[in-house]
N, C-alpha and C positions, 0 to 999 in steps of 0.2 A: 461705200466701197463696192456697191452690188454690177459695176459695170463691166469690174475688170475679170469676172466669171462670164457677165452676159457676152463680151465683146468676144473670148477664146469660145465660147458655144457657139456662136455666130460665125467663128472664122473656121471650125470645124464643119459647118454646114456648109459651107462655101466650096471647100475642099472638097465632101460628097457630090454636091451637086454639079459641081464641074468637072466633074473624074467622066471621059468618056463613055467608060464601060457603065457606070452606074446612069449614063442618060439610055444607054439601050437599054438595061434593065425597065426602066421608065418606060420607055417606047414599047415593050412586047407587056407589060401590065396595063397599056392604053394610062397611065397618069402621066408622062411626058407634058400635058399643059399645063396641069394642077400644078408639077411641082416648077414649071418655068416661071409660073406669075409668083408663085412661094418666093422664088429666088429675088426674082423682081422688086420684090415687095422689103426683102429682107438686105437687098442693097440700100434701098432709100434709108430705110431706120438705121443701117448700117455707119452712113453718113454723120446719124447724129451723136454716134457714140464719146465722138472726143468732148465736146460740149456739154454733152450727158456727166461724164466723168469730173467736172470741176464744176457744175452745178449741184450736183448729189448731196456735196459736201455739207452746202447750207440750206436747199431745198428738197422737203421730205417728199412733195409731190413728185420729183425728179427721178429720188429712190425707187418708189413706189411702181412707178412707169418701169424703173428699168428691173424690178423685182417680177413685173408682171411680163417682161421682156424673155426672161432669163425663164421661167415658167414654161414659157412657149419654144423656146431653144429647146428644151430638153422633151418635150412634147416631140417637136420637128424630128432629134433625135433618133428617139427611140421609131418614129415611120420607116425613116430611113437603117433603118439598122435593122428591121424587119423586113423591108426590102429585098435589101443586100442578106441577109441571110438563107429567105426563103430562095433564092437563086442560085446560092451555094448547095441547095439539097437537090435542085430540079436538075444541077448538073455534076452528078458524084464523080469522081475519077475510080480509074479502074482500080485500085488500091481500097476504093473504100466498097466499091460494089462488091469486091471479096468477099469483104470481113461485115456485112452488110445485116446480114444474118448473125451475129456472135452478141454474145453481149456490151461489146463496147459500143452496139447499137445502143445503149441506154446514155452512153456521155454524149451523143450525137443528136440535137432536138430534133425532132418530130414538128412537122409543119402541115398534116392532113386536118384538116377541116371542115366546116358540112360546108362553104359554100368558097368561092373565088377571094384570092387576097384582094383584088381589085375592088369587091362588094367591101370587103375590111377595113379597106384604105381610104376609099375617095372619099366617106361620110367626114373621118376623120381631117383631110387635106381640107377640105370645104371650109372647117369649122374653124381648123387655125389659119386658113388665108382671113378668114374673116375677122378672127381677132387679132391678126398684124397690120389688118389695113385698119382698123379702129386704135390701134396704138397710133400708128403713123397720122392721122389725123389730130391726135392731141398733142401734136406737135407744138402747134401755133399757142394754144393755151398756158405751154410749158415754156413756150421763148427759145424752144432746141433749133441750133441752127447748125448747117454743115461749114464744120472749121477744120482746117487741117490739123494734124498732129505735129507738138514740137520731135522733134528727132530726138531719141535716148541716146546717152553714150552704153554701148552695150559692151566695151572692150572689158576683157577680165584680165590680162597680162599680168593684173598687181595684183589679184584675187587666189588666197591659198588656204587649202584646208588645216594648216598645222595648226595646232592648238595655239592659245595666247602665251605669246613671251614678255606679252611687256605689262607691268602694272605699275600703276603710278602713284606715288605719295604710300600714303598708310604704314611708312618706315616709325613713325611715331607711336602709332596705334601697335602694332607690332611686336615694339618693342617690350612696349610696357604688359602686353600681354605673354609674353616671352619670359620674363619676369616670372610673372605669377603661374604658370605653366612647369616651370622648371623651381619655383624657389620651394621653400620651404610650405607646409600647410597654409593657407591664407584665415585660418578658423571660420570661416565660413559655413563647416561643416563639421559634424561629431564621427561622421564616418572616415573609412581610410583615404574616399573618396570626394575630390571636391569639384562642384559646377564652375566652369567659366562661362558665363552670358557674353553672347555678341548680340545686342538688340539693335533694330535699327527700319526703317522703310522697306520696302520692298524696290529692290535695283539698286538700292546704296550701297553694296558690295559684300555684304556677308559673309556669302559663301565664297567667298574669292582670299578674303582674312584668312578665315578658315583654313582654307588650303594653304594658302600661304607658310601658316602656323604647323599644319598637319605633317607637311614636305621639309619643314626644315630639319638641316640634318642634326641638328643637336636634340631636337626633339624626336628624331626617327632613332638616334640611341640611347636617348634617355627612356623611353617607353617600348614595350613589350609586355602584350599585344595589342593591336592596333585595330580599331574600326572606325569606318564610316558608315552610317544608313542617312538615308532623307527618311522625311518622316510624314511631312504634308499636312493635310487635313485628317487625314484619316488617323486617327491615335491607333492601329491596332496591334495592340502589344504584343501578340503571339507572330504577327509576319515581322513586325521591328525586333522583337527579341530573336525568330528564326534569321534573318539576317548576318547579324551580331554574329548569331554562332558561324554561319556559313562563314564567316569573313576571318575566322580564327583556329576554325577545324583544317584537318588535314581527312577529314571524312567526310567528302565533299556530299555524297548520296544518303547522307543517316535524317532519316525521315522520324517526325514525332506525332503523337496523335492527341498531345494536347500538352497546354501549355507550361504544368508540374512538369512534367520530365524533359522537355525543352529546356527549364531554366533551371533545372538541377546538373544538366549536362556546361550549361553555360557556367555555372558557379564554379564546375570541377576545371574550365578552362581557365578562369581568370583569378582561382585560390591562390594567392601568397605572391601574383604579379603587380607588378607596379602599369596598369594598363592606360590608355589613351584613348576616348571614345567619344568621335564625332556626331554628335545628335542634330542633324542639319532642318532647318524650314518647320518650326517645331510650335503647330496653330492651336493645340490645346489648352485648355485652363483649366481641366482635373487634375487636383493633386494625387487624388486616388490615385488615376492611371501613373501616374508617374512613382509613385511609390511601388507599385507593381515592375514595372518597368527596371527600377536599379534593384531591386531584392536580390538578384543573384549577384552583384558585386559587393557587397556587403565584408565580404573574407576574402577582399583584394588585399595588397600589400599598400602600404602609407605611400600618399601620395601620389595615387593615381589620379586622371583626372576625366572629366567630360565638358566636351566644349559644344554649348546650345546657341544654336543661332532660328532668333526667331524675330517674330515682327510684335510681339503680344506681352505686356508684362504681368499679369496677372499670375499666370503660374511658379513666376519667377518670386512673385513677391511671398508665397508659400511656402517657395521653400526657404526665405530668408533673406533676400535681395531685398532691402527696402531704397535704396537709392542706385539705382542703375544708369551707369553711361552708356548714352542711347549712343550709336555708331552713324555719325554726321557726314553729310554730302562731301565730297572733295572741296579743298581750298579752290576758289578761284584760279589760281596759277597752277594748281597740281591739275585742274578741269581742263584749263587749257591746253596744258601738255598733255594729257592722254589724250583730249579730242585732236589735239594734232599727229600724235605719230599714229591713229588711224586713220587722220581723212590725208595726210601727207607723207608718211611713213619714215618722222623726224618729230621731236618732241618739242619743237619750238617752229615761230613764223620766220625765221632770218632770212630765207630764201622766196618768200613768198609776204612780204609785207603789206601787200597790198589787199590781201584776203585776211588779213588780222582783225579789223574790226568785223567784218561779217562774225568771224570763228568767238569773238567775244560776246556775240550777241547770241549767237547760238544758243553759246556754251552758258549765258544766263538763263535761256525759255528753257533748256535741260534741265534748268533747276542745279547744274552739278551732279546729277545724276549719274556713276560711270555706267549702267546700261543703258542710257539712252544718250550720254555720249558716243557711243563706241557704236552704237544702232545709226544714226546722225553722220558719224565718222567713217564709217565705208561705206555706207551710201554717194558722199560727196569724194572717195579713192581716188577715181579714174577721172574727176570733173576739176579743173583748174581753173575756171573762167569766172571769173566776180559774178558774173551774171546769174550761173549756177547758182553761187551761193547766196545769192542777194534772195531767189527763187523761193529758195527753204527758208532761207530769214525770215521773209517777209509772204508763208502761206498762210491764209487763211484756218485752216488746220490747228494753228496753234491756241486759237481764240474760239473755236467750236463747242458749244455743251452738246455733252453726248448723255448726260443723264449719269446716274450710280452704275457703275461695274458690278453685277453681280455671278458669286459662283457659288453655287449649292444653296441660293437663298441669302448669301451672306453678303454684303457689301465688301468689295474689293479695294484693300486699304491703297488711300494715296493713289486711286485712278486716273482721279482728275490731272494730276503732274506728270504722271509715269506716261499715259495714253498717249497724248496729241503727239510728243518727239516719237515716238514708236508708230502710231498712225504716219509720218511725213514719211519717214524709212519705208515702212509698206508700199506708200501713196505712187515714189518714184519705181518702184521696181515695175519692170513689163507682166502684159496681163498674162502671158502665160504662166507666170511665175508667183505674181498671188492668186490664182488660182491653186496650184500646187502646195501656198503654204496653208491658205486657207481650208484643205482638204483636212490640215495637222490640225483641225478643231476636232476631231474625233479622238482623237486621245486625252484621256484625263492627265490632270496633272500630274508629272512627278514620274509618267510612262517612258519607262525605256525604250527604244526603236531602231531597230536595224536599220543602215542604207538599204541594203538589196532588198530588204522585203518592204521596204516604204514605195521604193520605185517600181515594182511589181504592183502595188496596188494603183500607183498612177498610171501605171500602163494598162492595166486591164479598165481601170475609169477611161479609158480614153485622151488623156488630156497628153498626148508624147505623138509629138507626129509620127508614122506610121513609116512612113517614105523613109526615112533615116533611120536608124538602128534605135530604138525606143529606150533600150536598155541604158544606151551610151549616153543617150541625150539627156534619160533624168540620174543620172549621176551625173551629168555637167549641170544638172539645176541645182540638183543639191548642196551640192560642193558651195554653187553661188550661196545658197539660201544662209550656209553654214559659214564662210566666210565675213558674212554681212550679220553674222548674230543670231538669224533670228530660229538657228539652233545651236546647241552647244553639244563637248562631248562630254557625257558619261562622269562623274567624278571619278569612279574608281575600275570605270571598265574603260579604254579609249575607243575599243570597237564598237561602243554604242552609244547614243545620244539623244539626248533627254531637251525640249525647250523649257526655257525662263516661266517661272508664274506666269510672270507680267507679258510674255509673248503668247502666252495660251490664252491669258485673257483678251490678246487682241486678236489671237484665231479666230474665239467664240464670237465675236466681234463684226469681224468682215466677214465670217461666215453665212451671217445672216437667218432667213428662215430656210433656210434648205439641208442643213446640217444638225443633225441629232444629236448631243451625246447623253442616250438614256440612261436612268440610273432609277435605282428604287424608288426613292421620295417622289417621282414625278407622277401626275395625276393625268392617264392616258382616254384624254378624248379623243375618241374616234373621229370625230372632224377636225378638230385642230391638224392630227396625226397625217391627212392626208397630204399635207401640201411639201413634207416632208421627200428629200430626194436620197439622202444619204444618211443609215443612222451604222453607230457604235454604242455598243455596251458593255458594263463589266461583267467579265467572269465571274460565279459565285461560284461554291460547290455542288450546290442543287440550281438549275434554272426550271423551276416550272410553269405551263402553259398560260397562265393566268395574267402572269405579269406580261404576255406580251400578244393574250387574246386578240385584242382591240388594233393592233398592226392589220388585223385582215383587212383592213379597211386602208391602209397606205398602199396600192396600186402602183403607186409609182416610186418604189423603194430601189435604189439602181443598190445598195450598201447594205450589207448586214454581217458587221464585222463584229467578232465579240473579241476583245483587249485582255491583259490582266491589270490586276489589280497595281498599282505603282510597287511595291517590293512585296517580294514571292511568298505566298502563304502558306507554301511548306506543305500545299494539297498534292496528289497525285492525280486523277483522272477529275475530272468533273464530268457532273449528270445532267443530263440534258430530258426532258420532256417529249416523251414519244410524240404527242400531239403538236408539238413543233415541226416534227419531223414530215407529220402526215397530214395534217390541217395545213398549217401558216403558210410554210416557205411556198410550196407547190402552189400557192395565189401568188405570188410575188413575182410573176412572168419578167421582169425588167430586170434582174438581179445580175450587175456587174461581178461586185463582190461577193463572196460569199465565203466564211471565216466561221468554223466549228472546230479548233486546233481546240485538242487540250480536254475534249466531251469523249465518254464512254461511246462510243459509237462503233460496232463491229464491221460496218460495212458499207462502201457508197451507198446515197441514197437513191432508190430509181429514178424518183422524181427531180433529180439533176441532169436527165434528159428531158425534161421539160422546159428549162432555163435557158433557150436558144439565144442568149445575149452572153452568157458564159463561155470565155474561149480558153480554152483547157490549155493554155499553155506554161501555167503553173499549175502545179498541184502537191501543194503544201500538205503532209499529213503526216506531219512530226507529232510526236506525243498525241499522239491517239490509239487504242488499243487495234487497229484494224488488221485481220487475220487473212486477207489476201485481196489483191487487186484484180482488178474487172479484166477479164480474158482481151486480146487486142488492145490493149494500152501502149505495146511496141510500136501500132500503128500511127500515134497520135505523134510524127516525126517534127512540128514545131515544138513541143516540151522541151522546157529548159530546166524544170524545177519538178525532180520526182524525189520528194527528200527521202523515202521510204519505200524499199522496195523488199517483196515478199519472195521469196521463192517457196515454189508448191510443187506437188510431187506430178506424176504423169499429166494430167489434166488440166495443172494449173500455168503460174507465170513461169517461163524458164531464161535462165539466165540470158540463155543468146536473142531474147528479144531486145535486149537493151543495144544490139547492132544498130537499130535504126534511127537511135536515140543520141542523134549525133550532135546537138546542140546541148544536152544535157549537162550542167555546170552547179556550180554550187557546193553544199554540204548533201552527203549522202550515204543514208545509213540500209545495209545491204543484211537483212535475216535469213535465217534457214541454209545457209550454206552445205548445211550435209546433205542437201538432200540434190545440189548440183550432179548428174550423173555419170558429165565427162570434162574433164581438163579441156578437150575440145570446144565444148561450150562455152567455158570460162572465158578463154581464149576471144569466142565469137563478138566477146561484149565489147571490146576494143574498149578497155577501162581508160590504157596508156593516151589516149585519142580524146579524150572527153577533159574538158579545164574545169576538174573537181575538184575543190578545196580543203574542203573535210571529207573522211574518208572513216565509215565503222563498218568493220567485217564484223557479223555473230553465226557462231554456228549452237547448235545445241547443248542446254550444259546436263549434257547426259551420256556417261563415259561407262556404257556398257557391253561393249564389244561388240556393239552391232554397227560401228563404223568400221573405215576401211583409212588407216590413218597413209598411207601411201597415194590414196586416191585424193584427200584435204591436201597435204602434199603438192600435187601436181595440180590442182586447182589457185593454189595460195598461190604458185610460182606463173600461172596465168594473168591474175587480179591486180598484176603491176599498175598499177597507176600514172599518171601524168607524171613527169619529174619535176616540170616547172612551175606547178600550181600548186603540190599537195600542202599545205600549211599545217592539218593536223590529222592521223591515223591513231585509231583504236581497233584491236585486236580482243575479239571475247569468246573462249571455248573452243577455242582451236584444239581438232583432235591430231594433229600430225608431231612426229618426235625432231623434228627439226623446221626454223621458221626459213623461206624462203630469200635467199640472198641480197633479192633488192630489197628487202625491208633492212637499214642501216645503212643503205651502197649513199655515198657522200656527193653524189648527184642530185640528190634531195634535197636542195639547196634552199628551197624555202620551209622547211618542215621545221615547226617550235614546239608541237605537242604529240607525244607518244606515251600510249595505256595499251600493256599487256595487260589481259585479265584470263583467269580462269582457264589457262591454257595447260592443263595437268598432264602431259604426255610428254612436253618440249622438255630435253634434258639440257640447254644450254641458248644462250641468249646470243641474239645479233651482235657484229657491233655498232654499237650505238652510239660511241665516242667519236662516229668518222663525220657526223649530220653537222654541219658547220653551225647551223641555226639553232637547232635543238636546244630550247629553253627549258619544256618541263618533261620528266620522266618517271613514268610510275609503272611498275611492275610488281602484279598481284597474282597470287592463287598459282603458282607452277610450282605443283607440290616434288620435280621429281629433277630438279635442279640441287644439284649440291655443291658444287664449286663455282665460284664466278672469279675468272682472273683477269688478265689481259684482251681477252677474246672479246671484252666487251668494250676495251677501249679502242679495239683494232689494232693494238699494239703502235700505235700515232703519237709521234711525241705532242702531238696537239691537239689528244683528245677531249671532249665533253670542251671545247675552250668557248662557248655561252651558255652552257648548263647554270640554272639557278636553283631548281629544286627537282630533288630525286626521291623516291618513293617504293620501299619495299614491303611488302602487306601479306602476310599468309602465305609463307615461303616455309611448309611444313618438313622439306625435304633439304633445305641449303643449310652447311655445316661453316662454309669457309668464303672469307671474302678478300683476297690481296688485288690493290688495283697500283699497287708502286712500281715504277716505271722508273730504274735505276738510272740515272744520267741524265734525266731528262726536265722538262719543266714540269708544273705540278699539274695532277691530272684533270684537278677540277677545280681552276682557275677564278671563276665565278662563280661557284655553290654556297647559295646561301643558307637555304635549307634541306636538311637531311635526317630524313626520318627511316626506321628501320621496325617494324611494329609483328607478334604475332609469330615472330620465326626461332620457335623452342629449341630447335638444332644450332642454331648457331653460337657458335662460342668462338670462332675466331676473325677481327675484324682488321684488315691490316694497310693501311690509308697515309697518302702523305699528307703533308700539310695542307690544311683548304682555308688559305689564305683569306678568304670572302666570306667564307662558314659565320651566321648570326644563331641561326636555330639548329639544333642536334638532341633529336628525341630518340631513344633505341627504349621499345618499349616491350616488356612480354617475351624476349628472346634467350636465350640459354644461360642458366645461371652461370655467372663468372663471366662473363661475357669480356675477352679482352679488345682495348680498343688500343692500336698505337699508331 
């Protein structure tokens, strides 16, 4: 599959080379003939790419060539991007000659040298013309001949992000697990608690049961509380036990420093409930750990359960499973009707009978497999023509040995059946587009991943034509990629999304030798390590210099993204190796990416003005401790992505730099607010102008009269935001005694999450009842609130009407709470959960009916506490 990376590097160079301005660039460096015959040369082999592509499949020497093709692409690459760069400094705009002098000169490389780029360059052009015209001549011995290309149907008309509606058959399996779920103890176990096994292949639908089971609604009121984790390879009980708790707490930030009082906290959650807990993708065979693992559920109430889906029986049989019903491929006829309402969007042939036997044949090399029906099945969406389908019937793909699957050393069960229909899926999609998926072999398995920061990294790779809005175009990939399978979203988050095992293993797969994903056990030879283009790594809590010495020697690293771990390990900062900092990266001259989110690190590194292939127009530096940003950053007017910004006192960043920061979008969290010196400024930053989604104000939580609460005040009431993008606003340490008007104005139409924190001066609260969308609400620490009435519904007979969960927290000054609205419908329509924690004053709560109401904790609040 190495073509369809070579063919987009190839068609990238094309694009350079023919861009006018980049041939005068050429012309005043005197290499204008080097890189004509380059281009020359790289048309012919160009030629042979479609025939390259469907040879590969069965001949290795084919690979091989086009491995050594693709080598040289990004060789060519990186010339020309060195080119283009160096010419971008010989000619600064008056903007930048400014600030020229300041330190933002550090994010801006440096291109002075002891001798001429032309002395730099021609050795280099010599060396790869000469090894493309030595590729182009083993043409003949390979049999590559120039063939046209079949035309793709490229239409997506039928192509939609929404999650899967339809599932097919499994009403049997279902049931009988529905049963044992809800009946009585199955004796299976001596505790309150009992395992239900889903065993089964990998792609035979597991986690799909699972859910199924998870979502029904008799089963979402027979259980309380409820979790899901994946689990993976990685057994580690302290991030799966951290998990668990996150998914049941109402304290979303309570951090543990090991793993006793983690799971003493989780025992106090789930004592005397009758709970539900999904144990997903579960590759262990220690009892031990598993015994570790349920200790804290031990003092549940009878009858809870845990439902384990794994591929492995061994651990099962430990705990007492000695006969287990393994979970079997779909029926025949349930096979066919799922692979038909994806590749037809109808669960039968009646309209199409003449594509029925192709779809029967398919649906037999599937194996029945629903992921690689469903992979198989929108791929063929938009293609009607027997032909088509004869095409996948009858590719060679199906009948390929590709050797053992291996991840982490281990053999990848059932590769042999799951791969070739998942390879066919890959095979049709256009080359820009497995190159894009095949980038997602940097993520381990079981890694959660944002759209907008996946497509950020594509674009700073390069791989998003430039001409067209970059941004827009790989959210139209993705969307494809995610339609067609070959990502899914998130089981329990929808905003994120996670791939299949069985699709990661076929990232590692078409990725090839160009893609890294390192990890400890690997044994780093410095010449192996060279040939390497792009690597990924896990986060650990310590990363020291040793395990990643031997990269000085990868020159040509365009990636150095560090990941986390598949479920969060409950760490705060991670440590990173100064000699990383100061040795490694600063060799690594080619560095696209570049990913230290999450490491102690106080301050840009200088040596990221070295990195003249870095185009700062993200600059991600969420969770990192950093204490202020590089002076002239307001300069940098392509940034779209400044998720952190610092304000500093005289000297430093000030608010109205962010005027010039007109594309600026996203999440974005704003510190130091006290230290704004005028409402005017605030003003300057044209918040209302910028399409920001997340939105966190902090000012300092230190309330000792050396603020000016009039002056926060008239700042807050500058800081309006977008109306039609804000989706989520938090509020922390606000010193002023009243919050600014548009914070609750019902204009805010797409707003679902709001956190007051810490804001001890404010004697009374917006309303918040007017925000049409408004899903979650939490309001902490405003010690100097004592009545909360109407004012917070807006006095709207249609207040909070999609409120689900509400949150009061350390509210040391509130006595009283009526929210009854005489005549009217109920106030909180939709509230499911309702927590009131920590507020020793209060004794009187006075609430209509909340029809919706499942959870109601008032915890720590004034003895007598009446509720009516």
């Amino acid at each position: 599959m190495a073509e369809a990376i070579a063919t987009e590097l190839v068609k990238v160079l094309f694009q350079k080379l023919s861009d006018e301005a980049f041939k005068r660039i050429a012309r005043a460096q005197g290499i204008h003939n080097e890189l004509k015959e380059l281009k020359s040369t790289l048309s012919r082999i160009q030629d042979l790419l479609n025939d390259a592509s469907q040879k590969e499949v069965t001949h290795k020497s084919v690979k091989s060539w086009l491995n050594a093709l693709q080598h040289l692409a990004y060789d060519i690459n990186d010339v020309l991007d060195d080119l283009a760069t160096e010419d971008m400094h010989r000619e600064p705009t008056l903007e930048s000659r400014a600030i020229i002098c300041s330190k933002v000169r550090k994010l801006i490389p440096s291109c002075c040298t002891n001798f001429s780029l032309t002395h730099r360059l021609s050795p280099k052009l010599d060396s790869i013309n000469r090894d493309l015209e030595n590729l182009e001549k083993r043409k003949t011995d390979l049999g590559l001949l120039k063939i046209d290309e079949k035309p793709r149907n490229t239409s997506r008309r039928s192509e939609t992000s929404l999650p899967e509606r339809d599932v097919v058959g499994r009403e049997v399996e279902k049931e009988q697990l529905l049963k044992k779920l809800l009946g009585d103890d199955d004796g299976s176990s001596q505790d309150n608690f009992s395992v239900l096994p889903i065993v089964g292949m990998g792609g035979v639908g597991k986690t799909t049961l699972a859910r199924l089971l998870y979502n029904d609604t008799k089963v979402q009121d027979h259980f309380e509380p409820k979790a899901w984790v994946c689990v993976s390879d990685d057994f580690d009980i302290f991030k799966i036990s951290n998990t668990i708790f996150q998914s049941v707490t109402t304290t979303k930030n309570e951090k543990f420093e090991d793993l006793d009082k983690l799971q003493i906290a989780i025992a106090e959650q789930f004592k005397g409930k009758r709970f539900l807990l999904v144990v997903d993708d579960v590759w262990s065979e220690n009892y031990g750990d598993w015994e570790n693992l349920v200790r804290p559920f031990l003092s549940c109430a009878p009858g809870s359960r845990i439902i384990m889906t794994t591929r492995k029986e061994q651990l099962l049989k430990q705990i007492g499973f000695h006969n287990v019903d393994r979970l079997k491929s779909l029926s025949s006829e349930d096979a066919l009707r799922l692979f038909a309402v994806h590749a037809l969007g109808v669960d039968n042939f009646d309209s199409h009978t003449t594509l029925k036997p192709q779809g029967e044949g398919i649906v037999k090399k599937c194996g029945c497999l629903p992921l690689a029906l469903k992979a198989i099945g929108r791929l063929l969406r938009t293609k009607t023509d027997r032909e088509d389908w004869d095409e996948v019937l009858n590719s060679e793909i199906w009948d390929v040995e590709i050797g053992n699957a291996t991840e982490s050393g281990k053999d990848v069960e059932n590769s042999d059946k799951i791969v070739p229909a998942l390879r066919i899926s890959y095979h049709e999609l256009s080359a820009d587009l497995k190159q894009l998926f095949a980038y997602c072999s940097l993520f381990p398995k079981d890694f959660l991943f944002d759209k907008e920061e996946l497509v950020s990294l594509w674009m700073a790779e390069g791989f998003l034509n430039p001409s067209k809005s970059p941004e827009r175009l790989g959210r139209e990939y993705f969307e494809i990629l995610l339609s067609r399978s070959f990502f899914q979203h998130a089981p329990n988050d929808e905003s994120l999304f996670i791939m299949h095992d069985l699709m990661n293993d076929l990232a590692t797969f078409v990725a090839g030798e160009f893609f890294l994903r390192f990890d400890n056990h690997m044994e780093t030879n410095p010449e192996a390590l060279v040939k390497y283009r792009h690597m990924s790594f896990t986060r650990e809590e310590y990363v020291g210099y040793q395990k990643f010495e031997a990269f000085k020697g990868a020159k040509s690293l365009r990636t150095f993204l560090a990941v986390s771990p598949g479920v969060d390990k409950g760490w705060g900062y991670c440590y990173l190796s100064s000699k990383i900092l100061d040795d490694l990266l600063p060799e690594l001259t080619l560095l696209r990416v570049l990913s230290l989110s999450r490491f102690q690190i106080s301050e840009v590194p200088e040596f990221i003005g070295t990195l003249k292939h870095l185009r700062l127009r993200h600059l991600d530096i969420r969770h990192t401790p950093l204490e202020k940003l590089p002076l002239g950053i307001g300069e940098l007017e392509s940034l779209q992505t400044l998720s952190k910004i610092i304000i500093e006192g005289d000297d430093g960043f000030a608010i109205n730099e962010l005027k010039g920061l007109t594309n600026l979008h996203g999440k974005v969290s704003i510190e130091g607010l006290h230290k704004v010196q005028s409402a005017k400024h605030a003003r300057e930053a044209n918040l209302s102008l910028k399409k920001i989604t997340g939105l966190e104000l902090q000012w300092v939580d230190v309330f000792d009269g050396s603020r000016t609460d009039t002056l926060e005040e008239e700042v807050l009431n500058e800081l309006k935001p977008n109306s039609d993008t804000l989706k989520t606003l938090s509020m922390v340490s606000y010193g002023g005694t009243q919050i600014s008007n548009w914070v609750g104005d019902r204009s805010f139409h797409e707003l679902v999450d709001v956190s007051i924190r810490g804001c001890k001066k404010c004697t009374s609260l917006p309303p918040f009842g007017l925000l049409p969308s408004l899903k979650r609400l939490h309001i902490q620490g405003m010690d100097e609130v004592k009545l909360i009435g109407l004012e917070l519904t807006g006095n709207d007979v249609n207040a909070f009407r999609s409120l689900e969960v509400l949150t009061f927290e350390d509210m040391s000054g509130w006595e009283r709470w009526s929210a009854k609205n005489e005549g009217s419908a109920a106030v909180f329509p939709c509230l499911k959960e309702l927590y009131v924690k920590k507020c020793p004053q209060l004794i009187n709560v006075s609430l209509q009916a909340l029809p919706s109401l499942k959870v109601l904790e008032i915890d720590r609040c004034g003895d007598g506490v009446a509720y009516t």
